[in-house]
C-alpha positions in Angstrom: 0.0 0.0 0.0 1.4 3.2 -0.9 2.0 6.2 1.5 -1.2 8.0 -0.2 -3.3 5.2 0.9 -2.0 4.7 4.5 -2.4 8.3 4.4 -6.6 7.9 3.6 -6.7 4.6 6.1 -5.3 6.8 9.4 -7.9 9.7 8.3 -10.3 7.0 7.7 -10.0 5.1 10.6 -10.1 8.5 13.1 -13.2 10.2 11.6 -14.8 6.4 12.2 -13.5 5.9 15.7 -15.4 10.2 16.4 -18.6 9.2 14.6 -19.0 5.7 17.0 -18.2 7.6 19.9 -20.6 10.1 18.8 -23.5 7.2 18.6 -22.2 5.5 21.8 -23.2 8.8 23.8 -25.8 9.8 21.8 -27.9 6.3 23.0 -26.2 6.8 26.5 -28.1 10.0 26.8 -31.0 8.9 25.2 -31.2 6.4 28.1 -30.3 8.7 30.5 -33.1 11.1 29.6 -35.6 8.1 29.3 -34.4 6.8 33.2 -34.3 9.9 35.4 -37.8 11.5 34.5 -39.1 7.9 35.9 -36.8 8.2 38.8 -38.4 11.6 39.5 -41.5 10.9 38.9 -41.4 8.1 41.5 -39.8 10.0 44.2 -42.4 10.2 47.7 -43.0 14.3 47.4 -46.5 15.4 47.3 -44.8 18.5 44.9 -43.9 16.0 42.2 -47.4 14.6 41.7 -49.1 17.1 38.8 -45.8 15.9 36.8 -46.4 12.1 37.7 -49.8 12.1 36.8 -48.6 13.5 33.3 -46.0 10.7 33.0 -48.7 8.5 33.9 -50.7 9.5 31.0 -48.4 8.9 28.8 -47.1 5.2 30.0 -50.9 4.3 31.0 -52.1 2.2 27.9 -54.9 -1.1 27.3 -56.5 -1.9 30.3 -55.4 1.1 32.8 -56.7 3.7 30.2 -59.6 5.0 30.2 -61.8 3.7 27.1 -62.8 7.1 26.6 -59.0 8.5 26.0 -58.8 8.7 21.8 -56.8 11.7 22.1 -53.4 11.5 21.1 -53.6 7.5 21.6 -53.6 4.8 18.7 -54.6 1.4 19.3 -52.8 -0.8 21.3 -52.6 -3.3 18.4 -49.9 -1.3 17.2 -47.6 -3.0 19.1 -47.2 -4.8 15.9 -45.3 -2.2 14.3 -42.3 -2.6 17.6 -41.6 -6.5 16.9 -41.7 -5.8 12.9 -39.1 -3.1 13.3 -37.8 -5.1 15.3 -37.3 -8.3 13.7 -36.2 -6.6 10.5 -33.5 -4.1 12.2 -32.1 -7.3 14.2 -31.6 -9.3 11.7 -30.2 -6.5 9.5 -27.4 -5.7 11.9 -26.8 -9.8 13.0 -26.6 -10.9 9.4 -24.0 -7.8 8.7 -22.3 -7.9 11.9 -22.1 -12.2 12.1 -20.7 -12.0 8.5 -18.0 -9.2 9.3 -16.9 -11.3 12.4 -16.6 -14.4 10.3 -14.3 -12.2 7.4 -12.5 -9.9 9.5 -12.2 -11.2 13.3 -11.4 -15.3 13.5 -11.0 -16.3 17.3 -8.9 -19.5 16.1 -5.4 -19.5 14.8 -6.5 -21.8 11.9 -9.1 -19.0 10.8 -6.4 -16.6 11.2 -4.3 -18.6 8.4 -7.6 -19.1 6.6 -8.1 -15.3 6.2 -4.2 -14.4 5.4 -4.3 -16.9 2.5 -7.6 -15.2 1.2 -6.0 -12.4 1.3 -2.7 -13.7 -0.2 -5.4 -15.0 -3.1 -7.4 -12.1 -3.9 -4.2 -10.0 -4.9 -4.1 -8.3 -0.8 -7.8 -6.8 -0.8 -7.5 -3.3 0.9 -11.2 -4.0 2.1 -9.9 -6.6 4.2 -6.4 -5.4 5.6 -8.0 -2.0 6.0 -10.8 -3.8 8.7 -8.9 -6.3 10.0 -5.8 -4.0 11.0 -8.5 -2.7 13.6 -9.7 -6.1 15.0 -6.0 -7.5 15.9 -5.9 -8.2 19.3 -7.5 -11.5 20.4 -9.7 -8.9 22.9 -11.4 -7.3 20.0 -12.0 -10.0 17.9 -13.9 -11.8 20.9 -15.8 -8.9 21.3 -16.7 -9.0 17.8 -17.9 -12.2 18.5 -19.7 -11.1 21.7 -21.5 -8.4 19.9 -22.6 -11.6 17.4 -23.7 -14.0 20.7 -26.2 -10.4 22.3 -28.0 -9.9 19.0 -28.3 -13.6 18.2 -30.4 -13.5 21.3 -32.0 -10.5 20.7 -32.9 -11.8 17.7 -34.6 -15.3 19.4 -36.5 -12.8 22.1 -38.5 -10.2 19.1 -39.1 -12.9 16.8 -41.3 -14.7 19.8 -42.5 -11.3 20.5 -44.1 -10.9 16.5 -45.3 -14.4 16.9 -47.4 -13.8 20.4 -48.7 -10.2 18.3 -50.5 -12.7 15.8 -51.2 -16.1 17.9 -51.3 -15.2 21.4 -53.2 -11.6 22.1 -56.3 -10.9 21.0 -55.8 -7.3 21.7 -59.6 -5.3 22.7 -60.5 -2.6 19.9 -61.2 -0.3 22.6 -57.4 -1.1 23.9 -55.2 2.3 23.0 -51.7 3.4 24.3 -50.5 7.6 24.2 -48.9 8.0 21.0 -45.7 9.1 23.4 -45.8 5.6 24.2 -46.2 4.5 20.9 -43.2 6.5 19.6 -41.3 5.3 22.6 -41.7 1.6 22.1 -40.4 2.5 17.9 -37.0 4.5 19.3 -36.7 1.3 22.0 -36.5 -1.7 19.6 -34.3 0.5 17.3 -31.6 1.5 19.7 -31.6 -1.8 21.8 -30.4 -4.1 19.4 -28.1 -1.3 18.2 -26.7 -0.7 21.9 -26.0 -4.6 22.0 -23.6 -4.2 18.8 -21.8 -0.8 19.4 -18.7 -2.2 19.7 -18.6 -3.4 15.9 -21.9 -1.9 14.3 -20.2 1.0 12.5 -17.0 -0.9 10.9 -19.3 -3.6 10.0 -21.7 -0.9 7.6 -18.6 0.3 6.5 -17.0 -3.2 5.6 -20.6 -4.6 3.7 -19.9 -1.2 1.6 -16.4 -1.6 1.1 -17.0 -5.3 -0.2 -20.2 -3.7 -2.3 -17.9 -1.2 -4.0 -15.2 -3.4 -4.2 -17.5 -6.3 -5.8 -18.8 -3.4 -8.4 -14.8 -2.2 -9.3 -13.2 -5.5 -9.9 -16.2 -7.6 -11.1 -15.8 -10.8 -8.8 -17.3 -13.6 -9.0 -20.1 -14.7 -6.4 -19.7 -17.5 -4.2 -21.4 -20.9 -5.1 -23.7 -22.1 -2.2 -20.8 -25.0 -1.7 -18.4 -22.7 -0.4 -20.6 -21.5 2.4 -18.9 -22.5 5.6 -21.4 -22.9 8.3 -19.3 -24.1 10.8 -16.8 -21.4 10.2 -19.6 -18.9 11.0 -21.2 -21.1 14.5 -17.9 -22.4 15.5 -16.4 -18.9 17.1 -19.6 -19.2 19.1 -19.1 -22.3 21.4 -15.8 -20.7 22.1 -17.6 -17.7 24.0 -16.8 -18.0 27.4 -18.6 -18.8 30.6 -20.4 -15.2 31.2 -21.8 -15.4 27.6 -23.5 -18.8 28.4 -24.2 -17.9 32.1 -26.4 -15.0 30.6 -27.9 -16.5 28.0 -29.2 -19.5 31.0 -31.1 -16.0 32.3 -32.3 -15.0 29.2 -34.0 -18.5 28.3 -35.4 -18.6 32.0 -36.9 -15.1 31.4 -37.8 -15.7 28.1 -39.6 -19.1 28.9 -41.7 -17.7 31.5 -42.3 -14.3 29.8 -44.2 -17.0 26.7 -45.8 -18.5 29.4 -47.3 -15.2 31.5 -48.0 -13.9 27.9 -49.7 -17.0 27.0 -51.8 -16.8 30.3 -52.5 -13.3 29.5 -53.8 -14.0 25.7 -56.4 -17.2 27.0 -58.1 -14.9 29.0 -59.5 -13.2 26.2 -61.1 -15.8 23.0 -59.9 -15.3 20.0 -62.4 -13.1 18.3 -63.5 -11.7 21.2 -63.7 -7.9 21.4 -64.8 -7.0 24.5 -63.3 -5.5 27.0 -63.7 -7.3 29.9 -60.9 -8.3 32.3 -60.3 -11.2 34.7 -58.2 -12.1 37.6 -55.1 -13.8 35.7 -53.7 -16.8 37.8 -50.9 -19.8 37.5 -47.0 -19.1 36.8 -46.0 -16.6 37.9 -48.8 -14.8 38.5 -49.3 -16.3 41.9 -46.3 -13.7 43.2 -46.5 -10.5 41.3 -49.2 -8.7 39.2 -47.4 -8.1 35.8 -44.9 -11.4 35.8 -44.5 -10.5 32.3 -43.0 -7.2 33.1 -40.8 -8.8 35.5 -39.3 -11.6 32.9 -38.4 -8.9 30.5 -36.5 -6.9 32.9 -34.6 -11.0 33.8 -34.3 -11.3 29.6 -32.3 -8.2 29.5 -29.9 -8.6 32.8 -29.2 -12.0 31.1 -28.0 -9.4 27.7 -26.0 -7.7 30.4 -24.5 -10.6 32.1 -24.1 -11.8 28.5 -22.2 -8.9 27.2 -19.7 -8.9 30.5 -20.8 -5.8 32.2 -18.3 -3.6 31.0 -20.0 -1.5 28.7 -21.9 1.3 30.3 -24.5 1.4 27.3 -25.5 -1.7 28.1 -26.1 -1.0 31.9 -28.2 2.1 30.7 -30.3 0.0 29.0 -31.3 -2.6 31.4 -31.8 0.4 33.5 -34.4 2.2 31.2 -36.3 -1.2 31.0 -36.2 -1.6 34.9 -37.6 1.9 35.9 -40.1 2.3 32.9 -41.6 -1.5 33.8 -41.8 -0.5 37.6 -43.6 2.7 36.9 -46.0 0.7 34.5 -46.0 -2.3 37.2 -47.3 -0.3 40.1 -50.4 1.1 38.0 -51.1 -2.2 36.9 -51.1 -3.3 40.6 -53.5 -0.2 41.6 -55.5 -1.3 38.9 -56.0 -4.7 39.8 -56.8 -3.5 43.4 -59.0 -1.2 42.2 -61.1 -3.2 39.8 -61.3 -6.4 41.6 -62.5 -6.7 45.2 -61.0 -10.3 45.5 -57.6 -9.5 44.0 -55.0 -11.4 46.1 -53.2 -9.3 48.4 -50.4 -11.5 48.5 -49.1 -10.5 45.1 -46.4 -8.0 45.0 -46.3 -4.8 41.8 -43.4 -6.6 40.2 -40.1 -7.7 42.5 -41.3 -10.8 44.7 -41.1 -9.7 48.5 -39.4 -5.9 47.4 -41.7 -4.0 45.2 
């Protein structure tokens, strides 16, 4: 490589490195300013009640919201627009990211060899010394891997969430959500799966249009189905180690009883039936806290942040924002069930079993 292009690589690589640490912030705030109006919000001070009842409006949504609130509210069927977006970003950024790990950061010696002979092949590729020379220590390349490993599971959790939209609720017509909330729940299941992956995200875009541009230039030849390595691409995976699978043993256990509460939640209801009426819910975990689905999602995303080490600070903001907005909703749910049914068992805690 000439002087000229190591030149372009250094200014390159710097304006990348200031743009990612733009986006890290950027979602750290975003957290941040989703957390502490919660935190506020929820503090005992008879001053800050005006400005929780106008949080509550906007969080309130289905069966704690008044049938006759249309304004500013869509209906709570929308929810189906979160797990499409959802479904379609994830995969977008695990297909791109998985396929960037597999070319440009091998956690094995022989994929190491595998890639420098590539290289040696294709004539040196720039697309590929350019993105590898930033993925060279064996710490970087895992997390590469990691970043992989979060969204993979990311991935399992909102495809089950678009499957319950269709075959488990049967949401009310008169069910509506604030369209605060609505906008909400569209940022969320953008910027989660993109806080799971900021490690990688941006030099993974830039390496799928590297390889696009490159592919246009020099006219290769595409890949025959029988040169696809699957095991190239899962191997790197069981090498993860013990904190990856350790979270992902919290995820499942959240996630299983998250399909479970949901599917308690969606027979209560026939399918086809409209109407509005509510009843008791009861089995799983029910039986300890009022909105046990609230409670597994918050266990589904410490297992992401077991999962992902704990040493990211994004990461920590996110669980954070799922724990305080949940709570918030949790204890109006609770009030709710008090409130509408006389026999509601007082046993049953908002959300946290014997704490909250």
């Amino acid at each position: 490589m000439n002087s000229v292009g190591i030149l372009m690589e250094a200014i390159s690589s710097q304006s990348l490195d200031t743009i990612k640490t733009g986006l890290i912030w950027l979602l750290r705030a975003a957290w941040i300013a989703g957390i502490l109006p919660v935190l506020i919000a929820s503090l005992p001070s008879p001053r800050l009640n005006p400005f929780h009842s106008l949080l509550l409006g906007f969080a309130k949504r289905g069966k704690i919201m008044p049938s006759s609130s249309n304004r500013f509210t869509v209906p709570q069927s929308f929810f189906l627009h979160f797990y499409v977006l959802g479904v379609v970003w994830t995969t977008a950024l695990l297909m791109g990211i998985w396929y960037f790990a597999y070319k440009v950061a091998p956690l094995s010696s022989e994929s190491l060899s595998y890639v420098a002979a590539a290289t040696h092949l294709t004539g040196g590729s720039h697309v590929f010394s350019l993105h590898k020379s930033r993925f060279t220590s064996a710490e970087d390349r895992f997390n590469v891997w990691k970043s992989v490993f979060l969204l993979l599971l990311m991935e399992i959790h909102v495809l089950r969430r678009l499957y319950e939209t269709f075959h488990v609720f049967n949401y009310s017509s008169s069910a509506r959500m604030h369209i605060f909330g609505y906008l909400t729940g569209v940022y969320f299941y953008t910027a989660a799966p993109l806080s799971l992956c900021t490690f990688c995200a941006l030099e993974a875009f830039n390496f799928a249009a590297d390889q696009v541009a490159e592919f246009k230039v020099e006219g290769q030849e595409m890949l025959s189905i029988t040169d696809f390595d699957l095991w190239g691409y899962v191997k790197p995976i069981t090498r993860l180690g013990w904190c990856q699978w350790a979270g992902a043993a919290i995820f499942s256990w959240g996630w299983f009883h998250q399909f479970c509460c949901h599917a308690i939640l969606g027979s209560l209801r026939e399918r086809g039936d409209r109407t509005a009426e509510y009843v008791i819910p009861r089995g799983d975990w029910f039986e300890i806290v009022s909105s046990p689905h609230y409670l597994a999602e918050i266990i589904i995303y410490a297992g992401l942040l077991v999962a992902s080490g704990g040493t990211d600070l994004t990461t920590w903001l996110l669980l954070g924002f799922v724990v305080a907005n949940l709570a918030f909703a949790a204890a109006e749910t609770h009030r709710w069930y008090l409130k509408k049914f006389e026999d509601y068992p007082h046993n049953r805690w908002a959300i946290l079993p014997f704490v909250y």
